[in-house]
N, C-alpha and C positions, 0 to 999 in steps of 0.2 A: 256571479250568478248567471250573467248574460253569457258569458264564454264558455258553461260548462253547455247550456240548450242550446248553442252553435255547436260544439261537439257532439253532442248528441244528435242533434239534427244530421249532421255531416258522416257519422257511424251507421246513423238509418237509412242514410243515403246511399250510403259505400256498399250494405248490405243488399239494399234492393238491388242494385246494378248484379251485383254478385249474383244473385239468385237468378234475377234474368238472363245473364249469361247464360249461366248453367242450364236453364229449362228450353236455351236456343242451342245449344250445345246438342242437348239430349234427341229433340228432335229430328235437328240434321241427322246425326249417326243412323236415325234408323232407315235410311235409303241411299246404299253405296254410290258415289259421283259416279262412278262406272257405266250405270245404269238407269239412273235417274236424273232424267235433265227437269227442273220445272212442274214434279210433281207429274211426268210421265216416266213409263216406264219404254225404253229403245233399246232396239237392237238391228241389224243389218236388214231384218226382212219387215217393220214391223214396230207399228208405236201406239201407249193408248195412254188414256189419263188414270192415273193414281188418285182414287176420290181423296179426301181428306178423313184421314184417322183412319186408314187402309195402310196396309206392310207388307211387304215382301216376306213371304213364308218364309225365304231364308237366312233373314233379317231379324224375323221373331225366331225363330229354332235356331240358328245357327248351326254345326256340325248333327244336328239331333237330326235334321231335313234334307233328305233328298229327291228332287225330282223323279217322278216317275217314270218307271221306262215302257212300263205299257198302260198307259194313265186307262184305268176304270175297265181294263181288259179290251180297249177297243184299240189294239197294235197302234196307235200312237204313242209318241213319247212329251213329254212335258216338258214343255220351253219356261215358262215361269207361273206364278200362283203370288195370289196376293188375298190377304184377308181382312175382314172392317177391327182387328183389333191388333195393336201392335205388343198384347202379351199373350205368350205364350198358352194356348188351351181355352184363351179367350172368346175366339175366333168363332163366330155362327153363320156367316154366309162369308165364301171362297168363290172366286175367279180365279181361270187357269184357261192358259193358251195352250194348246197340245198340237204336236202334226207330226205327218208322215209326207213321206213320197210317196202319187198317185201311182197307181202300182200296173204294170201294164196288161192291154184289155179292158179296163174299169174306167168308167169316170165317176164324179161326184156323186149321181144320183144311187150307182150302184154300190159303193162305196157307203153309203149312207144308209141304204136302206140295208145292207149285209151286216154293218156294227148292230143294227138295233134285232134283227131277225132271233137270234137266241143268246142275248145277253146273259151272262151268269155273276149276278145273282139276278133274276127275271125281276122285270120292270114293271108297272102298273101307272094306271091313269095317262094312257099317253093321248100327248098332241103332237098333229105332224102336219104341219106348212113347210112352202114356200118361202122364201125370206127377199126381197128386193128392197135396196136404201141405192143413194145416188151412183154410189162406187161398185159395187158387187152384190149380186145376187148369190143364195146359197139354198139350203135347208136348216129348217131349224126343228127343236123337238123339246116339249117338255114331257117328264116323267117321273114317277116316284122310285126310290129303288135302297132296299139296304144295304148300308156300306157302315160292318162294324156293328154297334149297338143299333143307333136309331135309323129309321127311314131320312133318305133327303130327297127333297124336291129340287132336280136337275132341270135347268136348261139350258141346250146344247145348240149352238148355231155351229155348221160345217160350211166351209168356202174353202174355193182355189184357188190360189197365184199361180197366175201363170202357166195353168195347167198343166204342173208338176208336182205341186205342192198342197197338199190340204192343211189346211189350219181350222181346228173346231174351237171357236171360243165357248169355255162352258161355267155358267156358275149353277153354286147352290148353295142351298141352306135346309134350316126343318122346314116340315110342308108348312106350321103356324106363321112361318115369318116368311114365309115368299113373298105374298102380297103387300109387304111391310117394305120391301128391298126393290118392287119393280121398278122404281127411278130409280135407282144409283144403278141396277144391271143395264138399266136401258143408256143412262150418261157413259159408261165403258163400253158399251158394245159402241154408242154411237161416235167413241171419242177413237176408236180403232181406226189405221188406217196401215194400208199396207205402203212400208216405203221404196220396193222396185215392182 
């Protein structure tokens, strides 16, 4: 009788382990080593933090998702997107890095205030600062706007590297859940840094 509940014990063991594997398994996979160092997301110009229980849109879609090429009509292209659920459709607030080359004649400010002048689909409730943290100063903007079925509540921070480069970090979600999300937007914009 004592040797079968040492089996038994030893089975319930085996299984646990087993299960755990599998559910560290599953997690790794959904952030390619390519990409993800430590729960950031890098690449040559550019690194920030990956919150926790966020994915790589192309991670969750797989062949279904591709980057924008003129993200939200404002002639940037979409460098990566990441959203707070790692299933598919789940997703209610998105972060996205997007840029273009400074285009000559323009800088930042003009550049900035021309994407928002006559957006289409037209915008409502905006806010328009200034932006300054230790590293770079920029513009930033928040706004309502429909994209699809529902309105989202965007907001849009634009900066330059290097004065050749604009990079807009932009998140959003519904307008009910902004308010809900402004610490985690605020830990990724502030975990950004530019790496040249």
């Amino acid at each position: 009788m004592k040797r079968i509940g040492i089996i038994y014990f030893e089975i319930i063991l085996l299984i646990s382990f087993v299960l755990g594997s599998i559910s560290l398994n599953e997690s790794d996979q959904s952030f390619p080593d390519s990409k993800i160092t430590q729960r950031f997301f890098e690449n040559d110009n550019f690194r920030f933090e990956i919150p926790k229980g966020w994915a790589l849109m192309e991670t969750v879609w797989g062949d279904r998702y591709s980057p924008r090429k003129n993200y939200y009509g404002f002639e940037l292209e979409e460098i990566v997107s990441i959203q707070n659920s790692d299933v598919a459709g789940q997703g209610t607030a998105f972060f996205s890095v997007a840029s273009s080359p400074l285009a000559g004649g323009m800088d930042l400010a003009d550049r900035f205030t021309a994407a928002y002048e006559k957006p289409v689909p037209a915008i409502k409730n905006v806010e328009k600062k200034l932006y300054q943290n230790e590293e770079y100063s920029g513009y930033e903007i928040t706004y309502d706007r429909p994209w699809g079925e529902p309105w989202w509540r965007f907001h849009d921070l634009w900066l330059v590297n290097q004065d050749v480069m604009i990079y807009v970090l932009s998140f959003h979600t519904i307008p009910a859940e902004y308010d809900n999300n402004q610490e985690i937007m605020k830990q990724i914009i502030n975990s950004f840094t530019f790496l040249n």
